[in-house]
N, C-alpha and C positions, 0 to 999 in steps of 0.2 A: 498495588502500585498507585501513588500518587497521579493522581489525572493531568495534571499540569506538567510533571517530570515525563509520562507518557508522551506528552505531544510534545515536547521538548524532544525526546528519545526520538519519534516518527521523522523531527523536523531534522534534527541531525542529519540522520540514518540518510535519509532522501536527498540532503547536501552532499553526505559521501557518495551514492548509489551516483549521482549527476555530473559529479564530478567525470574532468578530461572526456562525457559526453555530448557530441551534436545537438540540435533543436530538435532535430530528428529521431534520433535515439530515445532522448529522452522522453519523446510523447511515446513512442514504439511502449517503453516501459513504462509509463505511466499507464496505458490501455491495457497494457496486463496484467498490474495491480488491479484497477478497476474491476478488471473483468474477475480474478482469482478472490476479490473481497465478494464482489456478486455474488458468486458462483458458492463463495461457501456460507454467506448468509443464508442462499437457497437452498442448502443443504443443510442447514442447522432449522429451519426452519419445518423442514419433512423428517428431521432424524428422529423429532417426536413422535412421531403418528407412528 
């Protein structure tokens, strides 16, 4: 996929995901994107070994 068309797709996606959500909500969701992209970088990262 095009890199540019990707973060276009993310920026979408994230407009929809936000949408009819709080201030609140949407940090709530944003901390566990966060944490779910951590979380599996840290595991791609030991899935070698």
């Amino acid at each position: 996929m095009d890199p540019c068309a990707f973060v276009n797709f993310i920026s979408l996606l994230a407009c929809e995901i936000a949408k009819d959500k709080t201030p609140e909500e949407i940090g709530i969701l944003s901390a566990f994107f966060t944490q779910l992209g951590d979380t599996l970088a840290t595991l791609a990262l030991f899935k070698d070994n």
